[in-house]
Backbone bond lengths (Angstrom), bond angles and torsions (degrees), N, CA, C in turn:
res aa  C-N    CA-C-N  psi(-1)  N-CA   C-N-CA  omega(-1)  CA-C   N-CA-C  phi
1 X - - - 1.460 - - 1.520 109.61 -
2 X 1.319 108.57 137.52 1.601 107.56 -178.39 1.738 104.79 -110.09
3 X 1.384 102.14 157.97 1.820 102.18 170.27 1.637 96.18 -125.54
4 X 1.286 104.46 158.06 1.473 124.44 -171.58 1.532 118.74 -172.06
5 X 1.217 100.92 108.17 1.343 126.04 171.34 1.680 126.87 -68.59
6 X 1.520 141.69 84.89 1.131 171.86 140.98 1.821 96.47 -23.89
7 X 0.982 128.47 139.74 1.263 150.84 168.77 1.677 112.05 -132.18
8 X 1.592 141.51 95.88 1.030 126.97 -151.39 1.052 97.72 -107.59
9 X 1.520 145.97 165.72 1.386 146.23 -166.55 1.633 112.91 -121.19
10 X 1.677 109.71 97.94 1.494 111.84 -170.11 2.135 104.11 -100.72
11 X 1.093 95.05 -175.31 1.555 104.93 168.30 1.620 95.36 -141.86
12 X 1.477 94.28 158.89 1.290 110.14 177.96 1.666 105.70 -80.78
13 X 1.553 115.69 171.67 1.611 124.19 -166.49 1.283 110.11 -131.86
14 X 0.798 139.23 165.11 1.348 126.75 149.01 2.029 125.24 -110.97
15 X 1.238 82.36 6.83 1.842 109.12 178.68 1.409 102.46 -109.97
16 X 1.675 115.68 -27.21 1.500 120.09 -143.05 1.596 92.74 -153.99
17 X 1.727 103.69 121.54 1.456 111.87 -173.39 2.538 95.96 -62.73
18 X 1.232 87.09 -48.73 1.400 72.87 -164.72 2.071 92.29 -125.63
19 X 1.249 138.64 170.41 1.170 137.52 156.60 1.770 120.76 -72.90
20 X 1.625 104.26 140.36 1.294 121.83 178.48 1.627 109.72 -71.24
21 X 1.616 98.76 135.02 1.527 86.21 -155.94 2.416 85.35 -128.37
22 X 1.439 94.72 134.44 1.388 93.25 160.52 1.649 139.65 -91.53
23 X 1.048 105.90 146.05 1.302 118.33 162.94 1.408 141.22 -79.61
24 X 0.758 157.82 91.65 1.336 136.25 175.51 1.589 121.48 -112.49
25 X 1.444 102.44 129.86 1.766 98.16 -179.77 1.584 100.68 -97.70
26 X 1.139 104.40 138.06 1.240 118.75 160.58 1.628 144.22 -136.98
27 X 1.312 94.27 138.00 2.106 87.69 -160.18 1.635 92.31 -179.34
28 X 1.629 98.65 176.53 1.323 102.48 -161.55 2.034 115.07 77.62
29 X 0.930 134.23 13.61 1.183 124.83 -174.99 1.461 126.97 -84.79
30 X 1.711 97.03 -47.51 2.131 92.26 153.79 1.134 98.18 53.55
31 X 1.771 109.03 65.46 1.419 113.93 166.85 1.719 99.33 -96.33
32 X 1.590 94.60 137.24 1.469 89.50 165.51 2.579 78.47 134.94
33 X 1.398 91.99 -39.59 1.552 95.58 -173.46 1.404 94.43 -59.37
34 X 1.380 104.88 148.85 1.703 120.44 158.92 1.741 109.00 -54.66
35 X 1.101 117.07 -32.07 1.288 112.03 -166.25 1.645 110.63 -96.28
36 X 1.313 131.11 -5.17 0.966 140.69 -156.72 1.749 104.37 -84.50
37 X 1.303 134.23 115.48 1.246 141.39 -174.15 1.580 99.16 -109.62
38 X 2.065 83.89 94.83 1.324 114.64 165.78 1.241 124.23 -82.43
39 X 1.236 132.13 -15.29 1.326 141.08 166.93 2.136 94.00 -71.52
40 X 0.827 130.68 -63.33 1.510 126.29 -172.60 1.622 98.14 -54.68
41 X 1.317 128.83 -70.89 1.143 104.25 174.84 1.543 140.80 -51.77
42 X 1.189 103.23 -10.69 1.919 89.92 162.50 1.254 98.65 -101.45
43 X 0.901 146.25 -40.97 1.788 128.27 169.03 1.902 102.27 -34.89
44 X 1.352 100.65 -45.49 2.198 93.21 177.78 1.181 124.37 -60.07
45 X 1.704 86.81 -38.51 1.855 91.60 173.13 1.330 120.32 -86.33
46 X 1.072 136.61 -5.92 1.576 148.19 -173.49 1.248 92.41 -89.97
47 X 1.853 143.38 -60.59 1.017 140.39 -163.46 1.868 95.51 -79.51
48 X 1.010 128.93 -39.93 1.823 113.25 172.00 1.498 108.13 -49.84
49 X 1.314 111.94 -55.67 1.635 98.88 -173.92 1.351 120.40 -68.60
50 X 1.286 110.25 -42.96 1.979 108.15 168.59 1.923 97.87 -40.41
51 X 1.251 110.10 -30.75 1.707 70.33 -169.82 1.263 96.73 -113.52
52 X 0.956 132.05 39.07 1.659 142.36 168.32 1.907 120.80 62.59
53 X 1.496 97.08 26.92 1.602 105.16 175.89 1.357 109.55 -74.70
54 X 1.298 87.04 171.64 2.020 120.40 -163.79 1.891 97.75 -112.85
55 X 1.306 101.48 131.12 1.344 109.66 -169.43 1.648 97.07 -99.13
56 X 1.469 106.14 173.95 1.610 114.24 175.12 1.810 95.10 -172.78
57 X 1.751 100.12 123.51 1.387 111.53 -158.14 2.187 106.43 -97.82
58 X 1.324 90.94 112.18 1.475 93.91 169.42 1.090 129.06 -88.48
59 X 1.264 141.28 18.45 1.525 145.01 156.98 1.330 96.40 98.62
60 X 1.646 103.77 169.86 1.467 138.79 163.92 1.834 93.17 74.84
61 X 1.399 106.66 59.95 1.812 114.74 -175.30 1.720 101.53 -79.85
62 X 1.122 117.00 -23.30 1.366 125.00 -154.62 1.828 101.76 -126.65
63 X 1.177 112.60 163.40 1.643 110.58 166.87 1.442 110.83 -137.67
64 X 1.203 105.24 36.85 1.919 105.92 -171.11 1.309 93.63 -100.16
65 X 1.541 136.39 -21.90 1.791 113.65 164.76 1.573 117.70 -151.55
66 X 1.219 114.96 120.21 1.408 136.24 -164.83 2.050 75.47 -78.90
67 X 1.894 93.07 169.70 1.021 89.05 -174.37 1.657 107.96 -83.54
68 X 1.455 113.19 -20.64 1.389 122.47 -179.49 1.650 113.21 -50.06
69 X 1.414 110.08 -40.02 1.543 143.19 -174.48 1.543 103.67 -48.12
70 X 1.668 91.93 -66.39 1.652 111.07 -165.63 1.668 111.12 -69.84
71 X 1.471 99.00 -21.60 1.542 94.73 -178.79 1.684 114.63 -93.61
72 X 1.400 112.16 -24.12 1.716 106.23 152.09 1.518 128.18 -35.54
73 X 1.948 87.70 -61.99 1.472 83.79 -161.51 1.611 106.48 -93.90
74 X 1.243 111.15 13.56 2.059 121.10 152.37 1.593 107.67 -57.09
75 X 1.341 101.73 -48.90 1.830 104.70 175.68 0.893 113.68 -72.68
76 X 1.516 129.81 -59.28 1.658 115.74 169.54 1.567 117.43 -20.07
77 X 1.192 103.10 -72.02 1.271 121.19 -154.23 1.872 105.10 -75.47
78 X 1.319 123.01 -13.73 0.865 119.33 165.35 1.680 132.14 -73.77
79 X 1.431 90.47 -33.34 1.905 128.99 -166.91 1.964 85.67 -88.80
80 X 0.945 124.92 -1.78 1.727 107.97 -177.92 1.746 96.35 88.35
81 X 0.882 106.29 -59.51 1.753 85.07 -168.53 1.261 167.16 -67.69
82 X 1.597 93.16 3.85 1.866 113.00 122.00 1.291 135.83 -75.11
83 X 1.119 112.05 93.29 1.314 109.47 161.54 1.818 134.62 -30.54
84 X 1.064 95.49 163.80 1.754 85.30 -174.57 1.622 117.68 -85.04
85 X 1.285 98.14 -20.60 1.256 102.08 175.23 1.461 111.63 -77.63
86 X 1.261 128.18 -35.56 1.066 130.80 -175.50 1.662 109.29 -64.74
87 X 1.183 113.54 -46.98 1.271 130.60 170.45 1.733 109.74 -59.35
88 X 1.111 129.46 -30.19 1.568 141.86 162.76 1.515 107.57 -56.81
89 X 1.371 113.75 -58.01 1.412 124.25 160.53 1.212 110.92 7.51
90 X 2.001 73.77 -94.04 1.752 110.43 -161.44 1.715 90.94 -51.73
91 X 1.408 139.76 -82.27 1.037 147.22 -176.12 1.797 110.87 0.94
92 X 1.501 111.05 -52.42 1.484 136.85 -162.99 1.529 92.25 -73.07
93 X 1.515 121.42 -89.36 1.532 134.02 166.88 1.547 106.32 -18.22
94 X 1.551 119.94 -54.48 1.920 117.49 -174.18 1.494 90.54 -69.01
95 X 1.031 149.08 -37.30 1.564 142.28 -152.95 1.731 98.49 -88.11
96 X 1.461 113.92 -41.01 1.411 106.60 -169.16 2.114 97.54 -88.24
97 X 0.844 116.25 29.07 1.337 113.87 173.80 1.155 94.79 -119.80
98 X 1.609 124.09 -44.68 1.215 123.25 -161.37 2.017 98.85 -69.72
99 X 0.889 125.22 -30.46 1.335 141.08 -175.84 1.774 125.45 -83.41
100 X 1.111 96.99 -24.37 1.558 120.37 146.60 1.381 113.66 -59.42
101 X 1.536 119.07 -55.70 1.581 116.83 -167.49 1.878 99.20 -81.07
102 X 1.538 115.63 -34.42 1.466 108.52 170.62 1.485 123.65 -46.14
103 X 1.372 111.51 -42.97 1.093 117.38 -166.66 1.711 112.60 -64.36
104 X 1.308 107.54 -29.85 1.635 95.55 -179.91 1.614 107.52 -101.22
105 X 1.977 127.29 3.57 1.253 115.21 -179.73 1.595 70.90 -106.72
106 X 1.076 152.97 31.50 1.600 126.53 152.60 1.664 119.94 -44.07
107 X 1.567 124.83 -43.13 1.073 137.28 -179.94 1.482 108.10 -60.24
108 X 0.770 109.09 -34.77 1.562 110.64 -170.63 2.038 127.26 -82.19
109 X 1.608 93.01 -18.04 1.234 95.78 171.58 1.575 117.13 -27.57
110 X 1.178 101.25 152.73 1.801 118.88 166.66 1.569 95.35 76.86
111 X 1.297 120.23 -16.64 1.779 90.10 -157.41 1.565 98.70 -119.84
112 X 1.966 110.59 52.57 1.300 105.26 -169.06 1.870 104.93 -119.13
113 X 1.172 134.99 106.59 1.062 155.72 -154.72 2.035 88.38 -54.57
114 X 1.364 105.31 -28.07 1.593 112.71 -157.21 1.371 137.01 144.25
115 X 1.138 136.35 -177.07 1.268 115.17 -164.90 1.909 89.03 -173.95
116 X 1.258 94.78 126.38 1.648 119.00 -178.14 1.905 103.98 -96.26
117 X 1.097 85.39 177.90 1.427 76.60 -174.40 1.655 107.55 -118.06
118 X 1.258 123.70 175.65 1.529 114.86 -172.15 1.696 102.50 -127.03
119 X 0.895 110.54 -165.72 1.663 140.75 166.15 1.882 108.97 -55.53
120 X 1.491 84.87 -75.64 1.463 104.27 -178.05 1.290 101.68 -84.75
121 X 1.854 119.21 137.13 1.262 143.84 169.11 1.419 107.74 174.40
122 X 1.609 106.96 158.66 0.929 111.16 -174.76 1.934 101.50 -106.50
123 X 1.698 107.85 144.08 1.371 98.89 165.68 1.837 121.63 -121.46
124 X 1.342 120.85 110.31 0.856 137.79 173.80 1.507 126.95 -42.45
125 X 1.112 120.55 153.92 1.146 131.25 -135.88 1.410 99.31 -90.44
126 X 2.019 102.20 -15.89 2.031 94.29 170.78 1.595 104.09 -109.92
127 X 1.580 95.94 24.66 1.902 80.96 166.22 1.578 98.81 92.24
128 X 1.584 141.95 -4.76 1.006 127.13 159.25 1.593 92.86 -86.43
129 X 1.585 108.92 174.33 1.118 144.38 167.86 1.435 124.97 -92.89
130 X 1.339 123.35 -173.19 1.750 109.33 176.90 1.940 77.54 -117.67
131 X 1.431 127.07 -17.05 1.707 106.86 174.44 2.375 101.11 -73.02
132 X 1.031 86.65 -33.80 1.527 93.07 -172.28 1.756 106.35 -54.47
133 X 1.364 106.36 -62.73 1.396 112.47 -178.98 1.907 113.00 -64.68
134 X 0.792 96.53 -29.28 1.814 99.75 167.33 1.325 105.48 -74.58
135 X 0.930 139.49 -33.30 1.527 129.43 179.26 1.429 102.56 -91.55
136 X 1.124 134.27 -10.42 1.878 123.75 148.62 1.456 122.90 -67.81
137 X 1.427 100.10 -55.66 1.724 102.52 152.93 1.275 132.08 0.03
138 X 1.152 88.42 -83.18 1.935 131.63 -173.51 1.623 106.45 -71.43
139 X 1.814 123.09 -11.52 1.218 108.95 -168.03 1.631 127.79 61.99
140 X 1.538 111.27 -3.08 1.533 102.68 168.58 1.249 123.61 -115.63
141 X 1.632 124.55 174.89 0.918 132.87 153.24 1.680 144.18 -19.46
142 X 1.722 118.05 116.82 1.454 108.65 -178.98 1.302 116.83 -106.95
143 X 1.504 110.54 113.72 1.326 102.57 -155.41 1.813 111.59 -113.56
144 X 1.274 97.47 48.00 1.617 125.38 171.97 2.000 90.33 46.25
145 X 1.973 80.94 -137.29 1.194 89.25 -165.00 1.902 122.64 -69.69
146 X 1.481 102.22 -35.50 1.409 120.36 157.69 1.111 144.22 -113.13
147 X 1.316 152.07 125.81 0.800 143.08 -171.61 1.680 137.58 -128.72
148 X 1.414 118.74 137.16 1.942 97.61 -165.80 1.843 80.28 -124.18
149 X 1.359 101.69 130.80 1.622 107.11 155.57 1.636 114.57 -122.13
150 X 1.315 97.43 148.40 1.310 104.14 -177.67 1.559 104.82 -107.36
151 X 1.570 108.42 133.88 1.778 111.64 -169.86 1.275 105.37 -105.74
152 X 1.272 122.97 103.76 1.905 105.94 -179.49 1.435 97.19 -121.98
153 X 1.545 114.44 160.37 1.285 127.86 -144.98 1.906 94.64 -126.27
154 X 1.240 124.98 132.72 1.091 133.21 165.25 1.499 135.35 -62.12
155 X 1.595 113.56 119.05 1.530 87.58 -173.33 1.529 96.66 -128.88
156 X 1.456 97.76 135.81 1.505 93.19 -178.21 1.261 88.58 -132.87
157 X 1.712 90.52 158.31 1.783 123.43 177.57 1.603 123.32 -58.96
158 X 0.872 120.31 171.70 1.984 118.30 -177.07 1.849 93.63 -68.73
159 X 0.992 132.78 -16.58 1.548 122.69 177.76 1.505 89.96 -87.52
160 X 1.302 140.98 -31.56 1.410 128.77 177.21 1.984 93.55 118.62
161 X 1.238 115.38 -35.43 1.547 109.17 158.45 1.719 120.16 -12.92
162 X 1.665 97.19 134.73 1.490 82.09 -177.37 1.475 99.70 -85.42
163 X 1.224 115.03 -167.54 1.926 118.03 -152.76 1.448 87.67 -129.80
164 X 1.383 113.71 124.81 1.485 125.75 173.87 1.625 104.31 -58.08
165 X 1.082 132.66 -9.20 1.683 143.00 -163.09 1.543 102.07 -65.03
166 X 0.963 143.06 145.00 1.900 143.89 163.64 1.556 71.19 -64.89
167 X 1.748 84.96 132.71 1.128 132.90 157.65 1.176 113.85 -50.15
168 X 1.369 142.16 166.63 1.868 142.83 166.83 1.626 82.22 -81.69
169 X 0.727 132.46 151.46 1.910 142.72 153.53 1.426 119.62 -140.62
170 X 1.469 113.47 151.54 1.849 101.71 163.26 1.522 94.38 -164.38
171 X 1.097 119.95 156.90 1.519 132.37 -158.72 1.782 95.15 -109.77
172 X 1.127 90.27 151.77 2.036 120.73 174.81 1.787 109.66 -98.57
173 X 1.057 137.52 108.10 1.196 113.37 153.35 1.429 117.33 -92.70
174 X 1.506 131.40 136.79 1.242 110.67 176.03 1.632 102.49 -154.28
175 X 1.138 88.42 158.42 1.659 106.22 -164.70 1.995 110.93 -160.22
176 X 1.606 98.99 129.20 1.535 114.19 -166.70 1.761 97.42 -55.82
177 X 1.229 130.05 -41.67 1.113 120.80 168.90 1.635 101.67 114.90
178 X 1.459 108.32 170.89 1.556 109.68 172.57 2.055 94.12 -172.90
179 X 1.504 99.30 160.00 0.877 110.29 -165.24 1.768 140.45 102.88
180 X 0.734 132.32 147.05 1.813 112.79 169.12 1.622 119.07 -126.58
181 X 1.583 113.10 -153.82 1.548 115.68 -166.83 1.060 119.21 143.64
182 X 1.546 119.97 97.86 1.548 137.43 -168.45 1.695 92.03 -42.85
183 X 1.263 125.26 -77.78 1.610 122.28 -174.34 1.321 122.42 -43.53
184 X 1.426 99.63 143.54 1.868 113.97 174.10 1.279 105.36 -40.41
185 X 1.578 137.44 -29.06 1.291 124.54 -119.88 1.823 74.53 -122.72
186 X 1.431 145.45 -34.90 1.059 138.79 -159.56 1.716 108.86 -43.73
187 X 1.678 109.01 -68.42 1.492 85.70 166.37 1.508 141.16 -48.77
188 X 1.404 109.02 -44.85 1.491 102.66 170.34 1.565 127.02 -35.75
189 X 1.315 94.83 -62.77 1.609 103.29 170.05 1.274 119.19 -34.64
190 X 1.403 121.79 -57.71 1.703 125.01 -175.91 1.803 98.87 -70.92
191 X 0.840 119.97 -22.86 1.614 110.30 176.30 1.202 103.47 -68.74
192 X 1.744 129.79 -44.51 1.234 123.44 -130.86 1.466 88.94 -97.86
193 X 1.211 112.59 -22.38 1.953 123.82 160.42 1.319 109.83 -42.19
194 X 1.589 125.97 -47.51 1.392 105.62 -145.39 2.117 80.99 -98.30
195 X 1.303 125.96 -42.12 1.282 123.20 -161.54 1.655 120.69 -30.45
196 X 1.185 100.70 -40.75 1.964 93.75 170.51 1.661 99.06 -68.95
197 X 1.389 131.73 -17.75 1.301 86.57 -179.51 1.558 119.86 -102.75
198 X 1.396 115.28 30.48 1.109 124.36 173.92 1.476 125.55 -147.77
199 X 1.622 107.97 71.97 1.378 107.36 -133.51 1.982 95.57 -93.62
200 X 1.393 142.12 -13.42 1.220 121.89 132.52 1.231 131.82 -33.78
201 X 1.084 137.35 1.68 1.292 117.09 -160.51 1.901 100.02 -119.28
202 X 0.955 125.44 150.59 1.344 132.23 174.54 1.730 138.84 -109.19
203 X 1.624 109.69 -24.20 1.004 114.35 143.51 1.791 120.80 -127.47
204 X 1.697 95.50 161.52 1.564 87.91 -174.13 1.774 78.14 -147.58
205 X 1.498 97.98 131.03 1.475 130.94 162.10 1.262 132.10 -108.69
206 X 1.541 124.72 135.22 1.086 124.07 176.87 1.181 132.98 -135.66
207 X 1.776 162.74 106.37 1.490 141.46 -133.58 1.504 87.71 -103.52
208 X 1.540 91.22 -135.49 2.143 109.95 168.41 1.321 101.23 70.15
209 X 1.476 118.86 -18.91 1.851 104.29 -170.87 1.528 106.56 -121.64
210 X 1.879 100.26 25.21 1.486 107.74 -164.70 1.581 128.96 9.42
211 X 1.423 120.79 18.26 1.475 132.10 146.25 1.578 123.07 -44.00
212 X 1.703 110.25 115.03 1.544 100.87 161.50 1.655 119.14 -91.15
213 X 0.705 105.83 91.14 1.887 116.84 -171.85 1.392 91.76 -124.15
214 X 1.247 91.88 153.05 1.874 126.90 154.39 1.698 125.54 -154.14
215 X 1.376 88.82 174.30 1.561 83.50 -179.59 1.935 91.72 -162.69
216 X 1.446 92.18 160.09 1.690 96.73 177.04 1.899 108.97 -127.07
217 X 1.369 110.75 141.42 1.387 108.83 174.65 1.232 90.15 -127.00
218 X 1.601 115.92 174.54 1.155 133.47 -148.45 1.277 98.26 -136.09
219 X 1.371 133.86 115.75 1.782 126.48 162.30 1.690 114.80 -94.21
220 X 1.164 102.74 179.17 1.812 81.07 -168.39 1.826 88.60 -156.83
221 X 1.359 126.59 82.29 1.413 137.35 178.32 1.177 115.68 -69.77
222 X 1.627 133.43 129.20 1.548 131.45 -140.97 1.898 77.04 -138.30
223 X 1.404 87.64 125.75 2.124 109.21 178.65 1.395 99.43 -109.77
224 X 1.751 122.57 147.79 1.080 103.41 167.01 2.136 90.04 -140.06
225 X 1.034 114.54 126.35 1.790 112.29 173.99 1.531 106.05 -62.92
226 X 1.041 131.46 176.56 1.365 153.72 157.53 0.843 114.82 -57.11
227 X 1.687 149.05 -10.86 1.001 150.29 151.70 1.896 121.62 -91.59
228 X 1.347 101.46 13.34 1.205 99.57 168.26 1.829 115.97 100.36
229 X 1.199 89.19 -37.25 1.935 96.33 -177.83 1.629 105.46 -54.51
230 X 1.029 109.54 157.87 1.969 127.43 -172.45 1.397 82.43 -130.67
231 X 1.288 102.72 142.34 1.402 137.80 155.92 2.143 117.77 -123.64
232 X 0.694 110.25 115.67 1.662 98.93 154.05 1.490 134.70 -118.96
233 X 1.242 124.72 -171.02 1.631 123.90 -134.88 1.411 105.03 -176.97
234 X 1.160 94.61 92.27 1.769 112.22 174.49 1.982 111.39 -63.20
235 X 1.262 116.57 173.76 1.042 129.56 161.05 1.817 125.84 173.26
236 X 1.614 102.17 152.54 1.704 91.68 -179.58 0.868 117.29 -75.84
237 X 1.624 136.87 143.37 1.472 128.38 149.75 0.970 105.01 -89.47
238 X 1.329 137.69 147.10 1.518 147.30 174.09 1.432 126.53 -102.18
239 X 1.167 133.46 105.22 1.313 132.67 177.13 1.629 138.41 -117.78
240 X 1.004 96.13 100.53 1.879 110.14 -164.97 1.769 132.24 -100.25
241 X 0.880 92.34 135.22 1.611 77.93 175.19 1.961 90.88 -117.25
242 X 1.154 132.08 143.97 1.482 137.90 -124.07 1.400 104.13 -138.55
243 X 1.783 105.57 30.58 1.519 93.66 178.84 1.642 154.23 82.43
244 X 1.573 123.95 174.34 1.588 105.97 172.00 1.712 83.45 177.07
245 X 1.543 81.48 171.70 1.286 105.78 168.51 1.562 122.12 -109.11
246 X 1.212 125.32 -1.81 1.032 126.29 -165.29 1.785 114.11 -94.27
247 X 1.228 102.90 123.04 1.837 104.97 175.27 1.398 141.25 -86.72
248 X 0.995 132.74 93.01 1.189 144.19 -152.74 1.290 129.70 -43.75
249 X 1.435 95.71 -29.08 2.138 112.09 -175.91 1.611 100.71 -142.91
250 X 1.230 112.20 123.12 1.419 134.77 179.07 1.486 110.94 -123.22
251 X 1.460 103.47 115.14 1.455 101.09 -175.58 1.860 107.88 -82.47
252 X 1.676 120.47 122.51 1.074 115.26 -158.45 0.958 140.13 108.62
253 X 1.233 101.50 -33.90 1.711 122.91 147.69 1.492 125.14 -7.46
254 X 1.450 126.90 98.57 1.914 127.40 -171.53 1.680 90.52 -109.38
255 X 0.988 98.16 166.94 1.715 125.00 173.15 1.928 102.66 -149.74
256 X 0.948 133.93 114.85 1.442 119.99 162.76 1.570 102.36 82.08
257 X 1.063 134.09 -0.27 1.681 156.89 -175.72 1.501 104.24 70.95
258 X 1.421 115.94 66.65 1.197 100.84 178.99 1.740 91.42 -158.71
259 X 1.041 136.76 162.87 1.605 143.85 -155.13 1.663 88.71 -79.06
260 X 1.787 113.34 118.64 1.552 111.85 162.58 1.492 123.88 179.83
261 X 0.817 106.70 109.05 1.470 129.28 -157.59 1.402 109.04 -46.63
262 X 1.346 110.71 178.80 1.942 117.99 -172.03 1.707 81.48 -88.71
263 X 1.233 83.99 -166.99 1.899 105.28 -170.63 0.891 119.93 -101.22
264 X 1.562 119.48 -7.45 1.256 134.82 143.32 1.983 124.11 -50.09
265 X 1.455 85.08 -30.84 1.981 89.97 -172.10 1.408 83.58 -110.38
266 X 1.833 149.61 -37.03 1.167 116.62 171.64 1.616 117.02 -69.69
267 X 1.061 130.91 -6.51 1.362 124.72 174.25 1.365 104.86 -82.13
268 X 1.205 140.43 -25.47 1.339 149.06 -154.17 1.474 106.71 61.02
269 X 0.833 131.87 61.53 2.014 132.57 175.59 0.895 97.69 -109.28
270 X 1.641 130.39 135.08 0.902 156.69 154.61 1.540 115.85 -35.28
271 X 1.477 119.93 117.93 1.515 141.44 -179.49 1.910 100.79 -38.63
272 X 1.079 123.76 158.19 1.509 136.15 -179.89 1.351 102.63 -119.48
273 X 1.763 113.49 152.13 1.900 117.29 162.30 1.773 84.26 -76.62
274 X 1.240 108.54 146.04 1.321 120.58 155.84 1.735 118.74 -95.62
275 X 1.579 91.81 147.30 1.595 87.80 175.19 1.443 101.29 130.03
276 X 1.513 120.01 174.69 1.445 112.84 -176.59 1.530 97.66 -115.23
277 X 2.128 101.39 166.29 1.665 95.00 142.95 0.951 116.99 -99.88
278 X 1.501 111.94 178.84 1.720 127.33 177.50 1.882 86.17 -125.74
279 X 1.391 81.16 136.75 1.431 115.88 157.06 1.744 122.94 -86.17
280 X 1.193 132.43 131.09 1.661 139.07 165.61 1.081 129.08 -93.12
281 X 1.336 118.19 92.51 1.452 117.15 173.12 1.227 134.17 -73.05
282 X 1.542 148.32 101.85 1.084 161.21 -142.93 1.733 121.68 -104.22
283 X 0.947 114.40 26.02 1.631 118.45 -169.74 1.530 114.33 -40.38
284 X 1.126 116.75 130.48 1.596 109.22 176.00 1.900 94.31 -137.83
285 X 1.410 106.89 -173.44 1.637 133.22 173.48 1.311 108.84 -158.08
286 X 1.165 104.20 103.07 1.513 124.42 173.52 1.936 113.57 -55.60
287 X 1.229 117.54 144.65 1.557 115.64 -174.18 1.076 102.74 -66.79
288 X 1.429 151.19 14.72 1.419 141.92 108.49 1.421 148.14 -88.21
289 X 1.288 100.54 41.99 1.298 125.87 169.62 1.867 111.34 64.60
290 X 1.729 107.58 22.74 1.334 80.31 174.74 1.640 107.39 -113.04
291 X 1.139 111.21 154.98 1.610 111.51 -156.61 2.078 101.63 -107.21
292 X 1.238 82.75 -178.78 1.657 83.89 -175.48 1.332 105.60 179.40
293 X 1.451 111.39 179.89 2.141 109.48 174.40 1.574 90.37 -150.41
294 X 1.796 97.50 131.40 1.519 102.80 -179.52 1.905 89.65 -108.41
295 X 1.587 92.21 140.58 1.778 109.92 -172.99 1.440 105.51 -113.71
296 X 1.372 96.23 151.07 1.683 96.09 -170.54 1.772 80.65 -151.26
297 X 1.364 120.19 160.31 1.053 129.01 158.42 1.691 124.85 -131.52
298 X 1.185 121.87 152.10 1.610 120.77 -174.24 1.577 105.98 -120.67
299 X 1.468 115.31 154.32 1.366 118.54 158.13 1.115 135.87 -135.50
């Protein structure tokens, strides 16, 4: 599990103690699949940067090696019977896919919270990855198999000084995910498993079940002063499963040149909305200086 600290970049308001800032997770995309609707994903990423959001990477960016894939040709290539060139190949082909998907997150550099790792990736022949080298790209963080970031928001004084005040902050948990479940509700469920055991934290994301679902719970923190008075203090927890690009039923669809669907239509699983959510970050400072972030999520 990795930790990573986010510093997000607000302006002051005069309607609005600090600016509403987006999120967007993104993962599941499996460029390189026949089924993968690459035209929708740069329309997702084109509309994040028009409004100046902060990305956070859920795995499976690429579709050049399942893990079943990578562990074949580990034996090949261990046993002699891949050649090196052949293995150079593959290396060339994973790089020009991987460079395909650069080309349309070029815009987005710097403003990536991190990037988890998935299922699907390719691993190169010096021990990087195609998730490893995308997160150099991008200038962010690789935050393996799990990852928690903490987002805190800047507040500075009418000279522009930053403000000795606690920051608004709220933490990400996120993780590529594993498992499946014909129903909307399968990811939720495995989220709503892990949330007591990470009870700082406010949102928790998960991809792998290319589901756009969410759901919100409510915690409710009970204060009491030295003189006895109680106060309490609501807040959202956020719980997502973060989407994909990938389409399940293609009319026309060949395998081997002959009529046959992705593995989505030979498994019989039920088709997905494609596309991601965005998360809303809400930072405020109360006229007594205590700060906070109200979360909302969309789908």
């Amino acid at each position: 599990m990795e930790l990573v600290t986010s510093e997000v970049e607000t302006t002051r308001s005069m309607r609005l103690p600090m600016q509403e800032t987006l999120i967007m997770p993104v993962g599941d995309i499996q460029y390189g699949a026949a089924e993968c609707d690459f035209e929708r994903f740069k329309r997702h990423i084109e509309w994040g940067v028009q409004q100046g959001a902060y990305f956070i990477g859920m795995g499976d960016y690429v579709d050049f090696g399942s893990p079943s894939n990578r562990g074949k040709l580990k034996a090949l290539i261990a046993e002699g019977t891949l050649y090196d060139t052949a293995s150079d190949i593959l290396d060339g082909a994973a790089a020009e896919h991987l460079e395909k998907l650069q080309e349309v997150l070029a815009p987005t550099k710097g403003r990536w919270l991190g990037l988890v790792e998935g299922h699907h990736f390719w691993e190169f022949s010096d021990g990087t990855t195609s998730d490893t080298r995308l997160c150099q790209f991008l200038d962010a963080p690789f935050l393996g198999t799990c990852g928690v970031v903490e987002v805190r928001f800047k507040i500075e004084g009418a000279d522009g000084a930053r403000s000795h005040k606690k920051p608004p902050a709220f933490q990400i948990w996120a993780h590529h995910g594993r498992g499946n479940g014909n129903l909307q509700s399968a990811p939720l469920n495995k989220l709503e498993g892990i949330v007591k055991s990470f009870p700082s934290i406010q949102v928790f994301l998960i991809a792998h079940h290319h589901k756009k679902v969410s759901g919100k719970l409510n915690q409710v923190d009970f204060n009491f002063s030295s003189t006895g008075k109680g106060s309490s203090r609501g807040r959202n927890v956020i719980l997502a499963c973060t989407g994909g690009f990938l389409r399940g039923y293609l009319i026309g669809n060949k395998r081997g040149n002959r009529a046959q669907g992705s593995y989505v239509e030979r498994g019989m699983m039920t088709p997905v909305a494609l596309g991601g959510v965005v998360i809303y970050a809400r930072p405020r400072v109360s006229s007594t200086g205590y700060t906070d972030v109200d979360l909302d999520v969309s789908i």
